[in-house]
FINU-867894 format. One record per residue (C-alpha): residue number from 1; residue in one letter; x, y, z. Coordinates in steps of 0.2 Angstrom, whole numbers, always signed. Example, Ala and Ser with C-alpha at 12.3 -4.5 7.8 and 13.67 -1.06 7.14 Angstrom:
FINU-867894
@n->1 | res->a | u->+62 | v->-22 | w->+39 .
@n->2 | res->s | u->+68 | v->-5 | w->+36 .
//
This chain:
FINU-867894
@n->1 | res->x | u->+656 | v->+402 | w->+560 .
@n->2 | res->x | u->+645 | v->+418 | w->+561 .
@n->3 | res->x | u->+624 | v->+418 | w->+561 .
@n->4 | res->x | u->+623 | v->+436 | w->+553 .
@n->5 | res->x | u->+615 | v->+437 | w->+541 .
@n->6 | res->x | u->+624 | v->+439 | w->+523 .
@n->7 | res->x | u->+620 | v->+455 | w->+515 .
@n->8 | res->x | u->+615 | v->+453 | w->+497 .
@n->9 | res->x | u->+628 | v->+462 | w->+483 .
@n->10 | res->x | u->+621 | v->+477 | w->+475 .
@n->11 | res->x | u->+604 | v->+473 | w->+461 .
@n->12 | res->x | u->+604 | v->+458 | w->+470 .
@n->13 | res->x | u->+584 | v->+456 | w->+468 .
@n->14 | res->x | u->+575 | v->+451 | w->+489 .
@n->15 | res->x | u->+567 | v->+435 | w->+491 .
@n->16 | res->x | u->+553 | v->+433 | w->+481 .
@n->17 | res->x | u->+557 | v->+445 | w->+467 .
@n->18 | res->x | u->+556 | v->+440 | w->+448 .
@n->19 | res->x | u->+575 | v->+432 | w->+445 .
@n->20 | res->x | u->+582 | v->+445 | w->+432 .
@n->21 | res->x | u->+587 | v->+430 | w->+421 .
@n->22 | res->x | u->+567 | v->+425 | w->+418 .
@n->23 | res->x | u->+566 | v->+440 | w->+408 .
@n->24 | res->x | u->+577 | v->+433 | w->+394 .
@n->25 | res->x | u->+569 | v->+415 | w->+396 .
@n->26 | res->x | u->+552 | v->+424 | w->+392 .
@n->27 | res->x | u->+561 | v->+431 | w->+377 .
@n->28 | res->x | u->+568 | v->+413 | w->+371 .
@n->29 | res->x | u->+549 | v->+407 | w->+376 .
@n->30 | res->x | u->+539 | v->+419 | w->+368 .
@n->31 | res->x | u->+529 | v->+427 | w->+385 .
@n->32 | res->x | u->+524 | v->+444 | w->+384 .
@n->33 | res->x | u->+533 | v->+454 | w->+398 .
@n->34 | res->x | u->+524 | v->+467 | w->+405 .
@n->35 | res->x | u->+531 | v->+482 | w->+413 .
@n->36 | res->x | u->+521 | v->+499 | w->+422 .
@n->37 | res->x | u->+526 | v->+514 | w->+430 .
@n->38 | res->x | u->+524 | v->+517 | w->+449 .
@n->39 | res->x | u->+527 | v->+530 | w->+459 .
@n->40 | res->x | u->+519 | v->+528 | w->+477 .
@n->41 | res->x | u->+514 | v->+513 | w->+488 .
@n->42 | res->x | u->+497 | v->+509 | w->+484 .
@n->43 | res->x | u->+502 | v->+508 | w->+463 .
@n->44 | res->x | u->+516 | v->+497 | w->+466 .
@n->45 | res->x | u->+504 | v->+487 | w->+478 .
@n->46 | res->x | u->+491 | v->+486 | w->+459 .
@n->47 | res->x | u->+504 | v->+480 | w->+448 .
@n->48 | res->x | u->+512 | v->+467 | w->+462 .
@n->49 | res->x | u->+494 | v->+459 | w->+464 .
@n->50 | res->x | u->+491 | v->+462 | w->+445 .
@n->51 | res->x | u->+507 | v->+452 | w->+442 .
@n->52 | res->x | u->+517 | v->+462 | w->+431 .
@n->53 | res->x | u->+535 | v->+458 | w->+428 .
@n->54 | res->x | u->+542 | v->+476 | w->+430 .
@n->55 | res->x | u->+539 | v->+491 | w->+440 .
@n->56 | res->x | u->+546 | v->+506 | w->+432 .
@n->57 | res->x | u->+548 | v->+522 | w->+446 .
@n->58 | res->x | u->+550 | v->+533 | w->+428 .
@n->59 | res->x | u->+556 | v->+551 | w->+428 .
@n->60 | res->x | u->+539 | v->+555 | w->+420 .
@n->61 | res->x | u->+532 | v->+559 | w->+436 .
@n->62 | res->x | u->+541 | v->+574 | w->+434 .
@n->63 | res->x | u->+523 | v->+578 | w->+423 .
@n->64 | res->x | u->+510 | v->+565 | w->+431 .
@n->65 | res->x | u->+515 | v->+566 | w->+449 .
@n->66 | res->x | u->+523 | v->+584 | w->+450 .
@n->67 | res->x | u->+515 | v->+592 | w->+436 .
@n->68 | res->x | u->+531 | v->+598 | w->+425 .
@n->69 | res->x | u->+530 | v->+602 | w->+406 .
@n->70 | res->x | u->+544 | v->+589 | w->+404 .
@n->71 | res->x | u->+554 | v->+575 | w->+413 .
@n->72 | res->x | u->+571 | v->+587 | w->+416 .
@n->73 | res->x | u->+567 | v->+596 | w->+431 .
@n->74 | res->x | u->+565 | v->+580 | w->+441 .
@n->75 | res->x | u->+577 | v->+576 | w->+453 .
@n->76 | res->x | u->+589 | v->+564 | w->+461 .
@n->77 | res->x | u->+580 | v->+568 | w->+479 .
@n->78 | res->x | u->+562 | v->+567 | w->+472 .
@n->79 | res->x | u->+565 | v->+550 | w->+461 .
@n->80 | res->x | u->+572 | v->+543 | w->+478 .
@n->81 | res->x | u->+556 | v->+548 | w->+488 .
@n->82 | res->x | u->+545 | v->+538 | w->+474 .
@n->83 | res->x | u->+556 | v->+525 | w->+473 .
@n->84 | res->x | u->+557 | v->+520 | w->+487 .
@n->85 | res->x | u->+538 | v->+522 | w->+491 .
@n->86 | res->x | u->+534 | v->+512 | w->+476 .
@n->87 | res->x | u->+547 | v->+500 | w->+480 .
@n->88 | res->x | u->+539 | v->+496 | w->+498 .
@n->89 | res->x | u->+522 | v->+488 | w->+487 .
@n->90 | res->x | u->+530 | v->+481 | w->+473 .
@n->91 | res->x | u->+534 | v->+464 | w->+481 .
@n->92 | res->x | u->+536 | v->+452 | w->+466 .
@n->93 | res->x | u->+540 | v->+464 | w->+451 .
@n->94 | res->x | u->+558 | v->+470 | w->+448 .
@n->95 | res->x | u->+559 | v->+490 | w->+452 .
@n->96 | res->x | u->+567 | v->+500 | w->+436 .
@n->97 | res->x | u->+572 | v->+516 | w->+443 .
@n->98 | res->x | u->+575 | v->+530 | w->+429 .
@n->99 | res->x | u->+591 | v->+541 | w->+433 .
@n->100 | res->x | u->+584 | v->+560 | w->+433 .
@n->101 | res->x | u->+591 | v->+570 | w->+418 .
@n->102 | res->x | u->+609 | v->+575 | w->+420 .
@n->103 | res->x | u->+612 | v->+565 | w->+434 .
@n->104 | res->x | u->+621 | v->+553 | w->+425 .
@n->105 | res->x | u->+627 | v->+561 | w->+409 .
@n->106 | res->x | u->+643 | v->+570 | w->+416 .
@n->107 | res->x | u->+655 | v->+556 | w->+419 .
@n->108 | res->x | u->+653 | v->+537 | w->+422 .
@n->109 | res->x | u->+657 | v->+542 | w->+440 .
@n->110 | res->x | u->+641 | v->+553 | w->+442 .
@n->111 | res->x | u->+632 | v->+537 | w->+434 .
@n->112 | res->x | u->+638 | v->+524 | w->+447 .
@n->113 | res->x | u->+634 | v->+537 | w->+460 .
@n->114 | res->x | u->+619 | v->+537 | w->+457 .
@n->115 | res->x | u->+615 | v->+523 | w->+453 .
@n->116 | res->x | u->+620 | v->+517 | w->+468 .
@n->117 | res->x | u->+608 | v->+528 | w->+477 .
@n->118 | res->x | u->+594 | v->+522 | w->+470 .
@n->119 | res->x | u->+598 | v->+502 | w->+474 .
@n->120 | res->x | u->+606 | v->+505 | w->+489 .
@n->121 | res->x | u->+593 | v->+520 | w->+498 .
@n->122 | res->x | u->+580 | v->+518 | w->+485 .
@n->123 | res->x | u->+577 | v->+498 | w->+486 .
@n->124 | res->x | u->+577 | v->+501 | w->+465 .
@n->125 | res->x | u->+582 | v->+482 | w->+459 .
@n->126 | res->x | u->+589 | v->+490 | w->+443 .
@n->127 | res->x | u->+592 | v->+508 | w->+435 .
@n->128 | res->x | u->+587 | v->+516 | w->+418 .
@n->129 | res->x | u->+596 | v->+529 | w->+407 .
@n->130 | res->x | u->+592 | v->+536 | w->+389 .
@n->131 | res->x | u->+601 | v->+537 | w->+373 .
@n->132 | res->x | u->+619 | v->+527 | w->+368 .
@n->133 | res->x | u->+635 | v->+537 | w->+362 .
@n->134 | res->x | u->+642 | v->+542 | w->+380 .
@n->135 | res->x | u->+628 | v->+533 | w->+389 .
@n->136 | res->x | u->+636 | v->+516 | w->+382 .
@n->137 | res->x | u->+651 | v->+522 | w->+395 .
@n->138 | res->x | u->+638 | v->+526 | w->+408 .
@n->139 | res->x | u->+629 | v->+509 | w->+404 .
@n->140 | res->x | u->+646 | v->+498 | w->+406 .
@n->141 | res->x | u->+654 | v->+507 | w->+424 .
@n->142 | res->x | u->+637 | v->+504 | w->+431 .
@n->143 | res->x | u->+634 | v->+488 | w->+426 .
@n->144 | res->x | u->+654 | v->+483 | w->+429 .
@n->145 | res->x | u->+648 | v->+490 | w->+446 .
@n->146 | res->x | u->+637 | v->+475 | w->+450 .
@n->147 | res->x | u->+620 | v->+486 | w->+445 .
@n->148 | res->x | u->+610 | v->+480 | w->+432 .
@n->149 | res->x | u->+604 | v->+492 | w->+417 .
@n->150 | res->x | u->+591 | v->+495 | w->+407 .
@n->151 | res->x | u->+591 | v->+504 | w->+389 .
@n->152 | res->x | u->+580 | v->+520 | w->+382 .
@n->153 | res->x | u->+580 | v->+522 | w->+363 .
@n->154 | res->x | u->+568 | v->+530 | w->+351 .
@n->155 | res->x | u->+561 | v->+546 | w->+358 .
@n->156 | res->x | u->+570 | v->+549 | w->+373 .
@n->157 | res->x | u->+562 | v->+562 | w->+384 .
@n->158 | res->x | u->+574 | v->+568 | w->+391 .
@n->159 | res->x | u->+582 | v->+575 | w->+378 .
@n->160 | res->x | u->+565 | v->+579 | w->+368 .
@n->161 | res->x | u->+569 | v->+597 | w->+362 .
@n->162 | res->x | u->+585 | v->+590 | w->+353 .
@n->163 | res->x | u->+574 | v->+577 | w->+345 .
@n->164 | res->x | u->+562 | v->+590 | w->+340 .
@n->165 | res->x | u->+550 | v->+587 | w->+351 .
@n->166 | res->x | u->+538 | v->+573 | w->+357 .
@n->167 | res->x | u->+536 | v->+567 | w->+341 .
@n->168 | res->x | u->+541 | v->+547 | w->+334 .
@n->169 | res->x | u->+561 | v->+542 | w->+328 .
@n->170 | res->x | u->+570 | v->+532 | w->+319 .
@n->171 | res->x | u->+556 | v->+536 | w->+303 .
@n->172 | res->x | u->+569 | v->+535 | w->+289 .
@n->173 | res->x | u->+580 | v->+521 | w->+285 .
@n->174 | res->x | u->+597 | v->+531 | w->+288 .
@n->175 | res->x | u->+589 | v->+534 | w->+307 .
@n->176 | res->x | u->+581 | v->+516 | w->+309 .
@n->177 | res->x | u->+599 | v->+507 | w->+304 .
@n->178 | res->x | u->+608 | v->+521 | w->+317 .
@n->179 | res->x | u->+593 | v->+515 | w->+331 .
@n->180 | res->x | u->+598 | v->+497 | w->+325 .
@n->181 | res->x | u->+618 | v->+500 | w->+328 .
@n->182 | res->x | u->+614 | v->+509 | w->+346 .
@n->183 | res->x | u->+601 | v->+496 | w->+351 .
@n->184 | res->x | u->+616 | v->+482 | w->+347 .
@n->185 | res->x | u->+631 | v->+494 | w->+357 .
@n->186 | res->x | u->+618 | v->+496 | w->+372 .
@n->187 | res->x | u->+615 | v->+477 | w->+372 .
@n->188 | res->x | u->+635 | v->+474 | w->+369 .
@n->189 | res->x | u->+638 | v->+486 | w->+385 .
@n->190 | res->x | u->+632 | v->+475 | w->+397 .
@n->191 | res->x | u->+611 | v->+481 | w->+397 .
@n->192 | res->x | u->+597 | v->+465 | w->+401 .
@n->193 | res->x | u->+584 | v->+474 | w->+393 .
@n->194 | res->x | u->+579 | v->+490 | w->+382 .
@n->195 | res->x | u->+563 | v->+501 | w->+381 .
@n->196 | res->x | u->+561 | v->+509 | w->+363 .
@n->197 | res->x | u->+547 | v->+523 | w->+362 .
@n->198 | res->x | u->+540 | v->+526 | w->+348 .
@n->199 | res->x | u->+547 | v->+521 | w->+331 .
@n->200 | res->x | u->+539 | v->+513 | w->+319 .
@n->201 | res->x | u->+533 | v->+495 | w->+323 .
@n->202 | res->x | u->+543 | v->+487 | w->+309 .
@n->203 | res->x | u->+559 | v->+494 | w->+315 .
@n->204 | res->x | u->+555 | v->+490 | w->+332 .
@n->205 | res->x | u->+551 | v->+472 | w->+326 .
@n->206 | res->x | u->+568 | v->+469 | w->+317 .
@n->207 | res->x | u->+579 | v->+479 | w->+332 .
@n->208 | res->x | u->+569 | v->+465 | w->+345 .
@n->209 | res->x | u->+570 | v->+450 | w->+332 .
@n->210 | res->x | u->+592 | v->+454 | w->+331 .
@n->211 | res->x | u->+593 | v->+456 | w->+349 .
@n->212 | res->x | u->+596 | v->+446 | w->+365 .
@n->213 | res->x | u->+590 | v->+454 | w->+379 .
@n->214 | res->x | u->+572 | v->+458 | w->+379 .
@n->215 | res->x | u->+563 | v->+474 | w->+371 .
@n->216 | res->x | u->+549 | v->+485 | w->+380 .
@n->217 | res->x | u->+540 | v->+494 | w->+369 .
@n->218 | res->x | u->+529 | v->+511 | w->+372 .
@n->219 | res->x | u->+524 | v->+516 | w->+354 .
@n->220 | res->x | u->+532 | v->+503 | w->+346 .
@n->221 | res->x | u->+520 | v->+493 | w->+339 .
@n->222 | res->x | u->+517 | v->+473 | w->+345 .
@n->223 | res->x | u->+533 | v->+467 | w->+341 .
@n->224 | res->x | u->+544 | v->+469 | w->+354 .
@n->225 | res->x | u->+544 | v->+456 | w->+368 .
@n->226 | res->x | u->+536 | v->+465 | w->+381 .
@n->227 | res->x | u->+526 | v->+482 | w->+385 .
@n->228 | res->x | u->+525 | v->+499 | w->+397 .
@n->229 | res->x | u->+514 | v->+511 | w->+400 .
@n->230 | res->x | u->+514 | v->+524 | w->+411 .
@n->231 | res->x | u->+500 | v->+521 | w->+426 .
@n->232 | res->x | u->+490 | v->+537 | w->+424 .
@n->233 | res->x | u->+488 | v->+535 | w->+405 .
@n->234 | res->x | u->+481 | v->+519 | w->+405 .
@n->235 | res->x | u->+471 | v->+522 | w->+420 .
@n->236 | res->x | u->+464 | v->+539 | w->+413 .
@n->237 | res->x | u->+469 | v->+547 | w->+429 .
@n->238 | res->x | u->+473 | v->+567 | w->+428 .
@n->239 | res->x | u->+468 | v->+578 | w->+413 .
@n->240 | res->x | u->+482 | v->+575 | w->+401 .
@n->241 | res->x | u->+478 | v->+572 | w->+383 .
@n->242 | res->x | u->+483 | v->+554 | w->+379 .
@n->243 | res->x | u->+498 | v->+550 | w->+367 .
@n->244 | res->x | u->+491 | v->+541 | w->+351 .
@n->245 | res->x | u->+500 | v->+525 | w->+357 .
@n->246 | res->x | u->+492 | v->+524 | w->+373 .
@n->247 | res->x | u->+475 | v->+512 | w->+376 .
@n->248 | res->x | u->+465 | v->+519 | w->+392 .
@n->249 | res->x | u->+457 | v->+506 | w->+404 .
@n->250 | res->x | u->+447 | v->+517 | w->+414 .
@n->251 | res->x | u->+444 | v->+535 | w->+417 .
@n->252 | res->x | u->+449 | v->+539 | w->+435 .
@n->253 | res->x | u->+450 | v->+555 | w->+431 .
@n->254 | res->x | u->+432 | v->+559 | w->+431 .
@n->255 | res->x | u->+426 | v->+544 | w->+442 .
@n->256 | res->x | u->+438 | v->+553 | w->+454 .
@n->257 | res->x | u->+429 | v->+572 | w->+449 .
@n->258 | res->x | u->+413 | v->+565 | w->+454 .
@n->259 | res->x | u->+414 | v->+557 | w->+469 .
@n->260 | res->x | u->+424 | v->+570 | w->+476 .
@n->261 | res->x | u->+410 | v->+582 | w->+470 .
@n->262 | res->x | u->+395 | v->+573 | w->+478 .
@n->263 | res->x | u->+407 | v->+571 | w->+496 .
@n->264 | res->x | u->+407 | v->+590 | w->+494 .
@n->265 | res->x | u->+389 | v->+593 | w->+491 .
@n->266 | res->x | u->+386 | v->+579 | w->+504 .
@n->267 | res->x | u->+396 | v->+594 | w->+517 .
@n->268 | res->x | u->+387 | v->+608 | w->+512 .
@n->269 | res->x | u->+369 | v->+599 | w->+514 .
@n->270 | res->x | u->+373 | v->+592 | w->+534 .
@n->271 | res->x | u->+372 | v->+574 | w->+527 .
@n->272 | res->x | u->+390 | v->+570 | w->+529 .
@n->273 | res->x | u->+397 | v->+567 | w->+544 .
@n->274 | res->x | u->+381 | v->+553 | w->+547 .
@n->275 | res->x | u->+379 | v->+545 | w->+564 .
@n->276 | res->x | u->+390 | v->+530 | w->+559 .
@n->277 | res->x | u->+405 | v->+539 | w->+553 .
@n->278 | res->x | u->+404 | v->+548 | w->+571 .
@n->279 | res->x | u->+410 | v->+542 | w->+590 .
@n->280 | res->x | u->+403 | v->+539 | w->+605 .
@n->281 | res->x | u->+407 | v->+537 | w->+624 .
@n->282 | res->x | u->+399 | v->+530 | w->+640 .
@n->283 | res->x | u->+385 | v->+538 | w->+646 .
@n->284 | res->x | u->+392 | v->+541 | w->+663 .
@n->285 | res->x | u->+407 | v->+549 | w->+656 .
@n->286 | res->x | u->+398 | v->+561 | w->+645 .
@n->287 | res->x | u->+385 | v->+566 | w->+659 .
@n->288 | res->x | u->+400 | v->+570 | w->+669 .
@n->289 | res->x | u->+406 | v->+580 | w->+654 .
@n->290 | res->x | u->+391 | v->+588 | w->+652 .
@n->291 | res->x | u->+393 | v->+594 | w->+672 .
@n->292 | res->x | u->+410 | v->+600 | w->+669 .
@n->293 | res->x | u->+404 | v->+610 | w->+658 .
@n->294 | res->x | u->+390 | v->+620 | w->+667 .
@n->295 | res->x | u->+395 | v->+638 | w->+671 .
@n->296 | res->x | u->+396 | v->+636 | w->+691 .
@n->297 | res->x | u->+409 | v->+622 | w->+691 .
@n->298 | res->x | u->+425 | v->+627 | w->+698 .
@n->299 | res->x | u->+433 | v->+625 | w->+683 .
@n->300 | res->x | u->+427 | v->+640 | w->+676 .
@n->301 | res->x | u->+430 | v->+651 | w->+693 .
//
C-alpha cells in the first residue's frame, strides 16, 4: 500500500480550517458569521487571531491596495499575488477569492479556469463572482467542478456604471422581488453562501429568512446571518471617504501619518539612528580597522 500522502480534491479546505458546512449550522443556530477582507500576510494573520469565519482577498484592492477608481482594472495576476499572500496568514478562516472583472463572464470555461487558478496556485478555499443571469452558468460549472462558490447581489461593483453608480438596489418592490428570484437561482445553482450590498435592510431580511445558505451582508442592515467589511474601512486606514454603511474602529490613517512624521523629524534632528538601534564590533577588530585605514598602509599604495 503506498505512504504518499493523498492530495486533498480541489476547495477541499487544509487541516484546521473552518469546515465549510459550519457555515450553514451557524445559520440553523443563529451565530453571527463574520467575514473581512485581506489582501497581504499580516491582515490575514489579524483576522486569523481575531477569529473570523471568513477571509475575503476582494477585488476591492483594485481601490485600497492599488489605488484604482473602480474594481475592473484588477487582474487575474494581481488577485493571485494577494491571495495567496493573505492566504499564507489566514490559518483558521476560509479564504473567498473574488474573480477579477471579465475573467469569468465569457464562458463557464473562462470561469472554471480560473477559478481553478485561484484554489489551486492561489490556496483560495473558495471563489466569488457577482450578479446571476449568466453567472448562475458560471456559478454551477464551477461548483460541478468541485470548487465551492459564493454569490454577489445588490450593488455589484463590478458592474457599477450599469447600475448607475455606487449607489443602493433593489429600492422598489419590482427590483427587491427580482433580487429575491436571483438570490433563490444563485442558491439553486449550487452557491454555500451570498454577500448582498446594499439594499434595503427589510429586503435583505426577507431574502436571508427564504434562503438556506447563509447571507453576508455589507449595507444590508442586521438581518442577514453574517457581515463583511473591507479591512481599510473599518480600520480607517488610507484617506477614502467611508460608505454610510461602514462603522470605523480606528483611524490608522492618521495614527500612521504621525508616527511616520515624527520618525521623519527624528532624521532631520540627528536623534534617530540612537546608539541602541546601532552595531558594534570587538575592539581589536576595529583598531585593526582603524589601521587599515591610515593613508601609509599598503593598501592604499
Amino acid at each position: 500500500m503506498s505512504t504518499r500522502p493523498r492530495t486533498p480534491a480541489p476547495g477541499t479546505p487544509a487541516p484546521g480550517k473552518l469546515p465549510l458546512p459550519e457555515l450553514a449550522q451557524m445559520k440553523r443556530d443563529g451565530r453571527r458569521i463574520v467575514m473581512v477582507t485581506a489582501y497581504d500576510y499580516p491582515s490575514g494573520q489579524v483576522a486569523s487571531e481575531a477569529g473570523v469565519e471568513l477571509v475575503l482577498v476582494g477585488d476591492s484592492a483594485a481601490m485600497t491596495v492599488l489605488g484604482h477608481q473602480s474594481t475592473v482594472p484588477v487582474t487575474v495576476d494581481e488577485m493571485l499575488l494577494l491571495t495567496r499572500a493573505a492566504a499564507r496568514g489566514s490559518t483558521r478562516p476560509l479564504v473567498v477569492a473574488d474573480l477579477p472583472f471579465m475573467s469569468y463572464q465569457v464562458s463557464d470555461q473562462d470561469a472554471m479556469v480560473a477559478s481553478g487558478r485561484f484554489v489551486k496556485e492561489g490556496g483560495a478555499d473558495a471563489i466569488k463572482m457577482e450578479g446571476a443571469g449568466p453567472t448562475l452558468d458560471r456559478i454551477l460549472a464551477v461548483t460541478r467542478a468541485g470548487m465551492p462558490v459564493m454569490g454577489h447581489l445588490g450593488l455589484t461593483p463590478q458592474t457599477a456604471t450599469a447600475l448607475g453608480g455606487f449607489k443602493a438596489q433593489g429600492r422598489t418592490a419590482a427590483a427587491a422581488l427580482q433580487l429575491l428570484q436571483d438570490a433563490l437561482a444563485i442558491e439553486a445553482a449550487g452557491a454555500f453562501a451570498l454577500v448582498l450590498e446594499c439594499v434595503p435592510a427589510a429586503v435583505a431580511q426577507a431574502v436571508t429568512e427564504r434562503l438556506a445558505i447563509p447571507t453576508i451582508g455589507i449595507g444590508a442592515g442586521a438581518g442577514c446571518d453574517g457581515q463583511v467589511l473591507v479591512y481599510h474601512d473599518l480600520l480607517g486606514y488610507g484617506d477614502a471617504r467611508a460608505p454610510r454603511f461602514v462603522k470605523r474602529y480606528a483611524d490608522l490613517h492618521g495614527a500612521a501619518l504621525r508616527w511616520v512624521q515624527r520618525y521623519a523629524a527624528e532624521v532631520r534632528s540627528g536623534v534617530f539612528p540612537a546608539l541602541e538601534h546601532t552595531y558594534a564590533m570587538p575592539a581589536e577588530e576595529l583598531a585593526a580597522f582603524e589601521d587599515a585605514l591610515q593613508p601609509a598602509n599598503p593598501l592604499f599604495d
